[in-house]
C-alpha positions in Angstrom: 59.6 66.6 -53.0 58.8 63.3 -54.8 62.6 62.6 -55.2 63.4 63.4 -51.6 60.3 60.9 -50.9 61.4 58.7 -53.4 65.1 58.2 -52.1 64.0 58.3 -47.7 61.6 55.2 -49.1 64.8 53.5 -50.7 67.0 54.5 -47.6 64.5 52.3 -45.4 64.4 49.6 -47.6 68.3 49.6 -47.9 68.3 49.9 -44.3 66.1 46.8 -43.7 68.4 44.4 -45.8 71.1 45.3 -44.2 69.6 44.8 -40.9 68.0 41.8 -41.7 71.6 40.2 -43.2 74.1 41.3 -39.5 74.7 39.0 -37.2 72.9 38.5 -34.3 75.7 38.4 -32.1 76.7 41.3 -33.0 76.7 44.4 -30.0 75.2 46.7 -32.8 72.2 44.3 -33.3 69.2 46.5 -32.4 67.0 47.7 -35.3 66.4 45.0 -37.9 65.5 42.7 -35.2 62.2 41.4 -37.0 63.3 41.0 -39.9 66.2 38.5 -39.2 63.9 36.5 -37.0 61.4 36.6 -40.1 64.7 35.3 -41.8 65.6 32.7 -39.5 61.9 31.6 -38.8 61.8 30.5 -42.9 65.1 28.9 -43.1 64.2 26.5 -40.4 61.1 25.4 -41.7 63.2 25.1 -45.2 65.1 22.5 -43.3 62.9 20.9 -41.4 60.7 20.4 -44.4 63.1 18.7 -46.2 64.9 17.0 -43.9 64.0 12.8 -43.6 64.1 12.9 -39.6 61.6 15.7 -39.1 59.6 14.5 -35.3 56.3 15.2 -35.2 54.6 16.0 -31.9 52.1 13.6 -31.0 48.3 14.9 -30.9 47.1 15.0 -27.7 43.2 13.9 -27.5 41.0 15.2 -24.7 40.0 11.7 -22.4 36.7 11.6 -19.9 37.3 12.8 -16.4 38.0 9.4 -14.5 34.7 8.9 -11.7 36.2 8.1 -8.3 35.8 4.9 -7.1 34.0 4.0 -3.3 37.2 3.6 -0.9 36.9 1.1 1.8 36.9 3.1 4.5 33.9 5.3 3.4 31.6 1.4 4.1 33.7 1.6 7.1 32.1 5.0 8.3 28.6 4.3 6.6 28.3 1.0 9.1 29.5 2.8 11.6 27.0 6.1 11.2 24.5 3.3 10.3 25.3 1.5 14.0 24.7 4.5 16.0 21.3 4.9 14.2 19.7 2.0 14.8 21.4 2.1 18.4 19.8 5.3 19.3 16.3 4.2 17.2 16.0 1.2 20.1 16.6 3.6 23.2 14.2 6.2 21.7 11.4 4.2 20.7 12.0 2.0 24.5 12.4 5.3 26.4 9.0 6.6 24.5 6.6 3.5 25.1 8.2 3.5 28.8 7.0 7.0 29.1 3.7 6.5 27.3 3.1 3.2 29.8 3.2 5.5 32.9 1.3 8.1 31.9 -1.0 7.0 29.9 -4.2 3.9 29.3 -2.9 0.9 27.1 -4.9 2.4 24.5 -3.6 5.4 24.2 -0.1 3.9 23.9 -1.4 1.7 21.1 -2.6 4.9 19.8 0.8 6.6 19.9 2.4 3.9 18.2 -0.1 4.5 15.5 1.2 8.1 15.2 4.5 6.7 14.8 4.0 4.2 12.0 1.7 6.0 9.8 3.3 9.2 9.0 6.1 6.9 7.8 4.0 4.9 5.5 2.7 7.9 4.0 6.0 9.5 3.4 7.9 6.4 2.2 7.4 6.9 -1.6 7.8 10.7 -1.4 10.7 10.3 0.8 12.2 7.6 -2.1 11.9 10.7 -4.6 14.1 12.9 -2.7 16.5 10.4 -2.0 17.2 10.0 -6.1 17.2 13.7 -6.5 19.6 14.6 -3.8 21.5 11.4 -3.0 21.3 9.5 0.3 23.9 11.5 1.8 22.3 14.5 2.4 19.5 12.6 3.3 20.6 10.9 6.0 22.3 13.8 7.1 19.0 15.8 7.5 17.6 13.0 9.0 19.9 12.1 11.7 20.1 16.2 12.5 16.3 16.3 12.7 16.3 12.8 14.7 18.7 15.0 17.3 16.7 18.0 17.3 13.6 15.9 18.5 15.8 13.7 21.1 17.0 17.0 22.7 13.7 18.2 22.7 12.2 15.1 24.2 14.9 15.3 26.9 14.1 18.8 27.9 10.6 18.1 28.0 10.6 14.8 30.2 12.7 16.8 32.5 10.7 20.0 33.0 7.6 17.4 33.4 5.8 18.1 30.5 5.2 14.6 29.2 1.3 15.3 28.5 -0.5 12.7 26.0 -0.6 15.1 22.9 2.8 16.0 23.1 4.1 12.4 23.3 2.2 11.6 20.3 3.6 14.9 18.2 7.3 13.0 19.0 6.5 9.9 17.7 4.5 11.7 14.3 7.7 13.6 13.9 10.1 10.5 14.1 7.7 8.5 11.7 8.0 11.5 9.3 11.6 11.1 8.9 12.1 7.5 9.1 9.8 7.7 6.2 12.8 9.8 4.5 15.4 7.9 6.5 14.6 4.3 5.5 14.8 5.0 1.6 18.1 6.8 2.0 19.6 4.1 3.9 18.7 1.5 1.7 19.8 3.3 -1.6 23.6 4.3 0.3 25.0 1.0 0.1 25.0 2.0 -4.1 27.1 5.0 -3.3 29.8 3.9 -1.3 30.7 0.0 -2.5 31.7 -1.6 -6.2 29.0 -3.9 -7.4 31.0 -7.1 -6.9 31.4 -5.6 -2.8 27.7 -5.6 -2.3 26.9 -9.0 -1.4 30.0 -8.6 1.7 28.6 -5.1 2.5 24.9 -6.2 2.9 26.5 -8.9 5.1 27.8 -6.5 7.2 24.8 -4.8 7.5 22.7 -7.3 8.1 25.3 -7.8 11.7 24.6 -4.3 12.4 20.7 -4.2 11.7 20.5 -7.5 13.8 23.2 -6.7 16.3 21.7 -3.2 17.6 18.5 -4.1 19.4 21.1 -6.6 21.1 22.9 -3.2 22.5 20.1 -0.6 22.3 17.2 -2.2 24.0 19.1 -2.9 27.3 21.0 0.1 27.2 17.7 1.8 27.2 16.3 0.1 29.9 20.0 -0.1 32.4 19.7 4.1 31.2 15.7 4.4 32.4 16.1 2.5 35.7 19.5 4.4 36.8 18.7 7.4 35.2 15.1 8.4 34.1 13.7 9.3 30.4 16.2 12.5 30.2 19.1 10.5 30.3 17.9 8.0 27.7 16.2 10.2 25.3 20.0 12.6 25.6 22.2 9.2 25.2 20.1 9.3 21.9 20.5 12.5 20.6 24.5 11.5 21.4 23.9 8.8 19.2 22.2 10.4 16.1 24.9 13.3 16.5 27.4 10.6 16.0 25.9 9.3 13.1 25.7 12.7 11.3 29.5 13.0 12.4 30.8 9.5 10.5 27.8 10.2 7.1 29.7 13.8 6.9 33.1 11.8 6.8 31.5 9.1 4.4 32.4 9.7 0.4 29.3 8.8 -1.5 30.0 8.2 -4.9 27.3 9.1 -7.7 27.3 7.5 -11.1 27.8 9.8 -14.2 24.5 11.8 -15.6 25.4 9.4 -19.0 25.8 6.2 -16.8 22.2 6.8 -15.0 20.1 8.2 -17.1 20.3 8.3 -21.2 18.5 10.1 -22.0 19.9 12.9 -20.1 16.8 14.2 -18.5 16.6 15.5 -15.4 13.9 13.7 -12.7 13.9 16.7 -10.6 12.0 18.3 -13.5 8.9 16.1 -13.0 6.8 16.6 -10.1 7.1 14.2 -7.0 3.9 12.5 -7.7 4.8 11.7 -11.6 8.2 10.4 -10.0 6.7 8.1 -7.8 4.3 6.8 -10.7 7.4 6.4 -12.3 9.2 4.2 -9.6 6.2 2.1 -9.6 5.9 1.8 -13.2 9.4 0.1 -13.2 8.9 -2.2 -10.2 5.7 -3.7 -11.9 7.5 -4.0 -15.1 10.4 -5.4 -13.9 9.6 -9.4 -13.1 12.5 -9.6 -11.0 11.5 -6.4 -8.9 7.9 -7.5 -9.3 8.7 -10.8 -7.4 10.8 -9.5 -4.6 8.2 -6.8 -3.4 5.6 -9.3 -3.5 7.6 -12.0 -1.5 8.4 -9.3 1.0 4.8 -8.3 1.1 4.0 -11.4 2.2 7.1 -12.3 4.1 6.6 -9.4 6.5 2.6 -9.8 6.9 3.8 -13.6 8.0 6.4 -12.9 10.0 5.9 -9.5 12.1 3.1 -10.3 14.2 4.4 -14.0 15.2 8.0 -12.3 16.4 6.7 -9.5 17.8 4.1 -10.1 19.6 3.6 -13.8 19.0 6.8 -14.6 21.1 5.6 -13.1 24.5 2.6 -14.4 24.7 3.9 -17.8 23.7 6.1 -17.6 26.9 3.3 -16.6 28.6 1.2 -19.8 27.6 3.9 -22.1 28.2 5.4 -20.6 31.2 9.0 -20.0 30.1 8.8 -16.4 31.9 10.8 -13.2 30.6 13.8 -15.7 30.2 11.8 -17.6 26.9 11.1 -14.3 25.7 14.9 -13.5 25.7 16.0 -17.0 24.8 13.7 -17.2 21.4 14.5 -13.6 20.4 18.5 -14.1 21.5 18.4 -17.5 19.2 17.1 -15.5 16.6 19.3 -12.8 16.3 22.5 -14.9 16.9 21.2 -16.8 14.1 21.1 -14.0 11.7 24.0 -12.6 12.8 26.6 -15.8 12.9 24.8 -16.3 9.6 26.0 -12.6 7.8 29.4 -12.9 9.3 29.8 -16.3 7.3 28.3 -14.8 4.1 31.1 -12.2 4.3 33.6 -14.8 4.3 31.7 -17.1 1.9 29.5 -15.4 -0.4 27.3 -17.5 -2.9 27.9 -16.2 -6.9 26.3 -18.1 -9.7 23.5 -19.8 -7.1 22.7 -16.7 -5.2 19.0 -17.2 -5.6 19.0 -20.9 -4.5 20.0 -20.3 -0.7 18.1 -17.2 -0.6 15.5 -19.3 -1.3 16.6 -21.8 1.1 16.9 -19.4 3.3 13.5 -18.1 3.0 12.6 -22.2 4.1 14.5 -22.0 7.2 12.3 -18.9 8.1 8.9 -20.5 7.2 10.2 -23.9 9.4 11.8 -22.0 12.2 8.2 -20.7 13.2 6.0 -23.9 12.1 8.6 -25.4 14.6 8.3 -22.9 17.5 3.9 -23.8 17.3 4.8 -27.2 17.4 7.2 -27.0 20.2 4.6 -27.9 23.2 3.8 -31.1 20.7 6.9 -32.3 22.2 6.2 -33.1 25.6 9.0 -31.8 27.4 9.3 -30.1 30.6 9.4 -26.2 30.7 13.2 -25.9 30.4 13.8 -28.4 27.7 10.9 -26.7 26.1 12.5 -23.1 25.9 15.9 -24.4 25.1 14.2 -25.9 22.2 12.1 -22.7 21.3 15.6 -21.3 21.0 17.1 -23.3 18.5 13.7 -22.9 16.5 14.5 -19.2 16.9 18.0 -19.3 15.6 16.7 -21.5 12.7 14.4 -18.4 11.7 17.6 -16.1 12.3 19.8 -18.3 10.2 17.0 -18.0 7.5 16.6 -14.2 7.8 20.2 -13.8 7.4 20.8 -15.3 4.0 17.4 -14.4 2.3 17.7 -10.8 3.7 21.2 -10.4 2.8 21.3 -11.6 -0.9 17.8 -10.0 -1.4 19.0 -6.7 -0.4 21.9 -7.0 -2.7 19.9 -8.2 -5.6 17.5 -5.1 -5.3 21.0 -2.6 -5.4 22.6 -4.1 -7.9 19.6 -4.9 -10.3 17.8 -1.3 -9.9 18.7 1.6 -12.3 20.5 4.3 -9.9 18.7 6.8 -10.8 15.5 5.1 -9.0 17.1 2.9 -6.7 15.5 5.3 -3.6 12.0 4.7 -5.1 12.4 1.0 -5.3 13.6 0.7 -1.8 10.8 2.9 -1.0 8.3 0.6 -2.2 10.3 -2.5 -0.6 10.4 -1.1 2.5 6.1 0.1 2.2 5.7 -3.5 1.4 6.9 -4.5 4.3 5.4 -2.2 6.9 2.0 -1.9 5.5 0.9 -5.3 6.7 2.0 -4.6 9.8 -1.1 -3.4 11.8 -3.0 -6.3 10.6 -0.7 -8.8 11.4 -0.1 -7.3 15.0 -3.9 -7.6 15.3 -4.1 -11.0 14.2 -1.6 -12.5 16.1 -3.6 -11.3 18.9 -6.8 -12.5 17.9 -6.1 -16.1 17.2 -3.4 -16.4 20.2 -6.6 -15.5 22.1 -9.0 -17.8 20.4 -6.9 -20.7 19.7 -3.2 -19.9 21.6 -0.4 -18.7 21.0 0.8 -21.8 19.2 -1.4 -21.2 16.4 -0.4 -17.6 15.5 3.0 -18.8 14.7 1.6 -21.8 12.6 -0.4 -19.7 10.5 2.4 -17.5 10.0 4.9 -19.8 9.3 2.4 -21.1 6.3 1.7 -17.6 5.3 5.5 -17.3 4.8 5.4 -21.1 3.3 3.7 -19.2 0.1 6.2 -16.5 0.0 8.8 -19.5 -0.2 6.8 -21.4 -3.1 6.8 -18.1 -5.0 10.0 -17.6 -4.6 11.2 -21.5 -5.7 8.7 -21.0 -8.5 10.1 -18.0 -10.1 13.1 -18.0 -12.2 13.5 -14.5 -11.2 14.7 -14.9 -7.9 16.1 -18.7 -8.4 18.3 -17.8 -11.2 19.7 -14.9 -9.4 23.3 -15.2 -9.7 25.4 -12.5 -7.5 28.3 -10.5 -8.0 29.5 -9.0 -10.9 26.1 -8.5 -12.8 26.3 -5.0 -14.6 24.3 -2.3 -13.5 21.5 -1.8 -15.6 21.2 1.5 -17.8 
C-alpha cells in the first residue's frame, strides 16, 4: 500500500511538470494552469529585475480636499435676499406705528416701540452665539421664515379687527426677538459668501442697499396703507420676507475649514451659551483694534441717532421748512451715502483704508454741527432747507465711507469662528444708547431748540472722530488682502 502511495504521489508530481512546461496555446491546456502562471509570473520579474529600463509607477500621495471658493453670484443673491429684508422691515415697522397711532395714546405707542427694541438688545449676544455655531445661513433662514409667520399673522389679525393694544405689543416683542438673531447673522454672511480681498466692494454694495431701502420701503408702506389698509401692507411684507428666504436658500455660504478656524480643534458648541459670549467679549476687549471700533460706534450711534431721527423733524418744525425739509435733509443724506458706496465699489482705498474712514467719520461730525448752525445763516426758508440738504448729504457722504470700510475691517480682522459674537456686540453698541439719545434730543430741542440737539450731537460724534485719528488701530488700517487671523 505504501508503494502504490508512493508511485500516485510521484504520478502527480510528474503530472505537474509536465503541465507546468505545455504551451499555453495549446487546445489541451487545462490542468497545470497554476503552475505555468506561477512560471511565467517569476520569469517576468527575472527580467524586469535585471533589465536597465525597468518604469516605475509613480506614488500617488493622498492631497487635502480643495474648500470651494464664494462664487459671484451667491453676493448676487445675498444682496438681493438682504434687499427684500430691509424692504419689508420699513413697511412692517410703518404699517405697525400707523396702527398703534389710531388705536392707541402716544404713550402707549412709545411703549410699543419699547417692546420692540428691547427684546433685541437682550437677545443680541445670545443670538451672536448661534450664529457661529450654525452659520448665518440657517440663521437668516429661520429668521426671515419666522419674520413671515408674524407678517401673516399680523395681516389676518388687522383684518378680522383684532388690533387690541396687548396684541400689537406681542408683534413688535416677537420681531425684536428675531432681529436680535437676525442682525448678527447678517453681519457675519458677508464672511461666507466673498474672498477677503472682495469685502471692501461687497460692503459697498451693501451699504447701497441698507441706505437705499427706507428710500423704497417707507413710501411703499404708506402708498400701500392709504390705497389699501394694514392687511395689505403687513401681506406685501410677508411677500417680501418669503422672497428673502427664497434668494438665502439659493445663496452658497462657504465655511472655513475646522483647521483654518479654530486650532485647536475644539468645538464652541460644547461650551454653554453664556461661556461663549464671555468668550466673544474676552476677544473684543483684548483685541485693540476691535476694542476701538466698538467704542467709536458706541459713541458714534449715541451722537448720531437721536439728532436724525428725531432731531430732523422737529428742526423743520422750528424753522418752518414743513414735511418737504424733513424729506429734503433725510433724501440729502441718504443720496449721500449711497453715491458715496457706489464710488467706493469702483474706487476702493487699500493701504490708507483707515485715513478716509476717519475722514469720513469728520464729514459726519460737520454735516450735523452744520445743520444747527444753518438758521446762523440768515436766509429765507427755502434757501435755508436747500442748504439743510447739502448739510445732510455731507453726513451721508460721511456715513458711507466710515460705515463701509469699518464694516469690512471688523469681517476681515475677526477670527471666523467668532465673527457672529463680534458683530453682536457692534451692533449692542450701537443700539443701546439709543433710548437715551431719543430722549435727549427731545429734552434739549425743548429747552434750548432744535438747533442745539444737533450741535451737541455733532460734538459728541467730534470725540468718536478724535479717537478714531488718535488710534493707530483704526488709522493704520490698511484694506484688502490682510490675512484672516487664526
Amino acid at each position: 500500500m505504501s508503494r502504490s502511495v508512493a508511485t500516485d504521489t510521484a504520478t502527480v508530481g510528474v503530472g505537474r511538470r509536465t503541465a507546468a512546461t505545455r504551451d499555453p496555446g495549446s487546445p489541451r491546456w487545462g490542468p497545470g494552469t497554476n503552475g505555468a502562471r506561477l512560471v511565467a509570473r517569476r520569469t517576468e520579474k527575472t527580467r524586469s529585475v535585471g533589465s536597465p529600463t525597468r518604469s516605475v509607477r509613480p506614488e500617488r500621495r493622498p492631497t487635502a480636499p480643495r474648500r470651494a471658493l464664494p462664487r459671484p453670484r451667491d453676493s448676487g443673491w445675498w444682496l438681493f435676499g438682504y434687499a427684500h429684508s430691509l424692504v419689508g422691515d420699513q413697511i412692517f415697522y410703518v404699517a405697525l406705528t400707523w396702527v398703534a397711532v389710531t388705536i392707541m395714546s402716544p404713550a402707549e405707542v412709545g411703549l410699543v416701540l419699547v417692546l420692540g427694541s428691547l427684546p433685541r438688545a437682550v437677545v443680541l449676544l445670545a443670538g451672536g452665539v448661534f450664529v457661529d455655531r450654525i452659520g448665518p445661513k440657517r440663521v437668516i433662514i429661520v429668521s426671515d421664515v419666522l419674520r413671515t409667520l408674524v407678517m401673516v399673522a399680523a395681516a389676518v389679525l388687522s383684518g378680522i379687527g383684532a388690533n387690541g393694544t396687548l396684541l400689537i405689543g406681542a408683534l413688535a416683542a416677537v420681531f425684536g426677538v428675531v432681529d436680535g438673531f437676525f442682525l448678527p447673522a447678517v453681519g457675519a454672511a458677508p464672511a461666507f459668501v466673498a474672498t477677503l480681498e472682495a469685502q471692501t466692494r461687497l460692503q459697498a454694495l451693501r451699504t447701497v442697499v441698507y441706505r437705499g431701502a427706507p428710500m423704497v420701503g417707507a413710501p411703499l408702506a404708506s402708498a400701500l396703507l392709504v390705497a389699501y389698509g394694514a392687511v395689505a401692507a403687513f401681506g406685501v411684507a410677508a411677500f417680501m420676507f418669503a422672497a428673502s428666504v427664497v434668494a438665502l436658500a439659493l445663496t452658497r455660504m462657504t465655511r472655513p475649514r475646522p483647521e483654518e478656524d479654530d486650532p485647536s480643534g475644539s468645538a464652541g458648541s460644547a461650551q454653554g451659551v453664556v461661556a461663549e459670549i464671555r468668550d466673544g467679549l474676552r476677544l473684543v476687549s483684548r483685541d485693540r483694534r476691535l476694542l476701538v471700533t466698538v467704542v467709536v460706534l458706541a459713541v458714534l450711534d449715541f451722537g448720531f441717532a437721536g439728532p436724525m431721527t428725531a432731531g430732523v423733524p422737529l428742526l423743520a418744525a422750528e424753522r418752518g421748512w414743513g414735511a418737504g425739509g424733513i424729506g429734503w435733509v433725510l433724501g440729502g443724506f441718504g443720496v449721500g451715502a449711497v453715491v458715496t458706496a457706489v464710488l467706493l465699489t469702483w474706487r476702493r482705498p487699500t493701504v490708507r483704508a483707515g485715513v478716509v474712514a476717519a475722514t469720513g467719520l469728520t464729514l459726519m461730525s460737520l454735516g450735523l454741527l452744520a445743520l444747527g448752525l444753518v438758521d446762523l445763516a440768515g436766509l429765507a426758508p427755502g434757501d435755508e432747507v436747500v442748504l439743510a440738504g447739502v448739510c445732510g448729504a455731507l453726513a451721508g457722504v460721511g456715513t458711507g465711507l466710515f460705515g463701509t470700510l469699518i464694516n469690512a475691517s471688523l469681517v476681515i480682522s475677526t477670527p471666523v469662528r467668532q465673527l457672529g459674537r463680534v458683530m453682536a456686540v457692534a451692533a449692542l453698541a450701537g443700539y443701546v444708547g439709543d433710548p437715551v439719545s431719543f430722549s435727549l434730543t427731545g429734552i434739549t430741542s425743548q429747552v434750548l431748540g432744535a438747533s442745539s440737539a444737533f450741535l451737541f450731537g455733532g460734538g459728541f460724534i467730534m470725540v468718536a472722530v478724535v479717537i478714531t485719528w488718535v488710534s493707530p488701530a483704526i488709522r493704520t488700517l490698511a484694506l484688502p488682502g490682510t490675512e484672516r487671523r487664526a
